[in-house]
N, C-alpha and C positions, 0 to 999 in steps of 0.2 A: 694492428693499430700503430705498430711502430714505424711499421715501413711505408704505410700509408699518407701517413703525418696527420691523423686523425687524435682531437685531442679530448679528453672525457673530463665533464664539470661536474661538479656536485656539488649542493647547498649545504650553505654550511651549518652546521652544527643541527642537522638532521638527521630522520631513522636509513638516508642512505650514506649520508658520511660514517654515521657508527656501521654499517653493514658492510662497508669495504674494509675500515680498519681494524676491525674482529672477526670478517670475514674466514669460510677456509674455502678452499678449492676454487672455480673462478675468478668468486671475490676477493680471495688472497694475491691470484694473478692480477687482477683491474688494479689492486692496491700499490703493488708493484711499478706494476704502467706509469700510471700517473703519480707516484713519486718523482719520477723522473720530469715532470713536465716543469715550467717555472711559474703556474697557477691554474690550479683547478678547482680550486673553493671560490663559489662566487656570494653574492648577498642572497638572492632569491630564486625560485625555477623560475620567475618571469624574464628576470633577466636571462639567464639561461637559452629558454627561448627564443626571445631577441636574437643572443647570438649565434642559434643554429639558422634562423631564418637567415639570417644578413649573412653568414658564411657556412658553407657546406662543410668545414675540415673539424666543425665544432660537433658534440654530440652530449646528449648531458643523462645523467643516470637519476631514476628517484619515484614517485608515488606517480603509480598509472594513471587514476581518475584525474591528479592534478595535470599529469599532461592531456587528459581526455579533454578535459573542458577547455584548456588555455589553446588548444590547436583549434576550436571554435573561435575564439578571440584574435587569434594571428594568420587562419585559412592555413585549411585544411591540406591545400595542395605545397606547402614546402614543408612539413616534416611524414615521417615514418615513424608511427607508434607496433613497437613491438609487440607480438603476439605470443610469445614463449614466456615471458617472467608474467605472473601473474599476482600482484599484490593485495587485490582485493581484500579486504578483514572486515568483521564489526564483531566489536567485543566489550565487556563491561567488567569491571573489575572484582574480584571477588576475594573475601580471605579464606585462607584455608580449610578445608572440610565444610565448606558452606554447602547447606543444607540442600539450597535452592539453585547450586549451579547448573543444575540436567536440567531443570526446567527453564533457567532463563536459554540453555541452548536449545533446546526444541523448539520457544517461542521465535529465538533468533533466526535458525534456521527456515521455520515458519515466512517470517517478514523477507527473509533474502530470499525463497523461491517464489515469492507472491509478486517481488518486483517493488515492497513497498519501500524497501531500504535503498534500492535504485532511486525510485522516485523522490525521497527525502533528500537524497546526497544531490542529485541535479537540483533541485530548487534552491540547496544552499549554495552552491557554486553560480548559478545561473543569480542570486543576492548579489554574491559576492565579485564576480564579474563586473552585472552595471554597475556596483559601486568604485570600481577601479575604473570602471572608462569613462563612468559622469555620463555628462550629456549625447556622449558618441553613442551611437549604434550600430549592431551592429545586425548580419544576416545570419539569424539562426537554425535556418534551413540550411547553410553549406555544408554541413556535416548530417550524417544519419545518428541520430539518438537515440541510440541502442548501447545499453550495457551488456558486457558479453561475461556469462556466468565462468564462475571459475574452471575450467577441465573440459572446458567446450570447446569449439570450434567457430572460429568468425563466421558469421553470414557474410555473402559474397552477393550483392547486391548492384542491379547497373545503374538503378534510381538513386542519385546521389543526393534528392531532395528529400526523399521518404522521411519521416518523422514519427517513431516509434515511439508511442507515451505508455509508460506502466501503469496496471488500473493501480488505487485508492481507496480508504474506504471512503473518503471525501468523495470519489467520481459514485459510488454505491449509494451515494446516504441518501439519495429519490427515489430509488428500487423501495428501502425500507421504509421512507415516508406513502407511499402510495399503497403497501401491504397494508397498513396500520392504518390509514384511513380507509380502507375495503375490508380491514374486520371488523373496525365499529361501525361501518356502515351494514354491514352482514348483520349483526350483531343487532344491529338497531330496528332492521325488517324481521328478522327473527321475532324478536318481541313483539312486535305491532302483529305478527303471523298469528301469534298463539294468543292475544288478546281478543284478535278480531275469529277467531273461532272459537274461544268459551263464549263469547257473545252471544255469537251464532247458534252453538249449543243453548243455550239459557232460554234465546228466544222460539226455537224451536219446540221445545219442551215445553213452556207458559200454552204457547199456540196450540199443544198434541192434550193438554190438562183443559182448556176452555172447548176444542172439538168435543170429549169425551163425557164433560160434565153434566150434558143432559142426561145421558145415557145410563148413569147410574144411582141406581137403585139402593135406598137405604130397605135393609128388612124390619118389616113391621114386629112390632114388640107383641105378647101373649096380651088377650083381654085384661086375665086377672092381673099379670102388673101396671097395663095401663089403668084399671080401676084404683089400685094403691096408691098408683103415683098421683093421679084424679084425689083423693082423700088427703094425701099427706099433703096436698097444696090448698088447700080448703083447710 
């Protein structure tokens, strides 16, 4: 970096300013480096940006997704996003001996191999983008949109249009509307099924009692009680 005349920026008063000046090892070295420069704290990564696009001898240090998105914004073909430092995190803060911290990290890790954590962080960048450019627009097909999990390996890709979207439960919630309208609908033949076969049965039965009703024979009672009953009605 020294001999190169290559010179490293960093925003200031950020999680990569605090990581170079308490840095050890590389980052004690980068610390080093740019001591020596006569400005490396700039205002913002956008500006930053800027000044890697407009001159090649700049390079700027700091959060991957925020260089992910802002290389959409400035085209994709004048920087190089590094594949070796991987920042990725999502975390929620917890105090000590909380009860509940292994289960928010199982849910967490949950949402970050599902892709929804991806999806959520693109949508607020891809917010907060249009509102930084206004009325401009821009093409957000020049880059592939794809997050690359942490400890993986980039996909090497020659479609440089492809457009990788992570599902949702939003893109899901017509799968589970359409079940639930095909159980009450099940649910609702079901009924009408067994309705219409007690019926069935009932009228069957009436029908098999008026065939048979000729056919049956009361037995006749003894003389001497029919005489009694003859007297006791008299």
């Amino acid at each position: 970096m020294r001999d190169s005349g290559l010179q490293l920026l960093v925003e200031v008063q950020s999680a990569s300013q605090a990581m170079l000046e308490n840095g050890t090892g590389v980052y004690e070295e980068l610390s080093m480096l740019v001591s020596h420069q006569q400005e490396y704290l700039i205002g913002s990564t956008e500006k930053g940006m800027q000044l890697v696009r407009d001159n090649k001898n700049y390079a700027v240090i700091g959060g991957r997704e925020t260089f992910y998105y802002d290389i959409k914004r400035f085209g994709a073909q004048h920087f190089h996003l590094s594949e070796k430092l991987n920042t990725r995190y999502s975390a929620i803060a917890f105090q000590r001996a909380c009860p509940y911290r292994d289960n928010f990290n199982d849910v967490l890790m949950r949402l970050f191999e599902g892709g929804i954590l991806s999806k959520i962080t693109e949508e607020e960048y891809q917010k907060l983008n249009d509102k930084l450019m206004g009325s401009e627009k821009y093409d957000a097909t020049s880059v592939v949109v794809e997050p690359v999990l942490e400890g993986s390996e980039p996909r090497q890709d020659d479609d440089d249009k492809q457009l990788t979207i992570a599902m949702s439960m939003k893109t899901l919630q017509g799968a589970f509307y359409v079940l639930a309208i095909g159980s009450m609908l099940a649910g609702l033949l079901l009924l009408i099924e067994i309705r219409s076969y007690g019926k069935l049965k009932n009228d069957e039965h009436i029908k098999n009692e008026r065939l048979i009703a000729p056919f049956v024979y009361k037995r006749k009672l003894p003389r001497k009680f029919q005489s009694g009953l003859y007297n006791i009605v008299e």
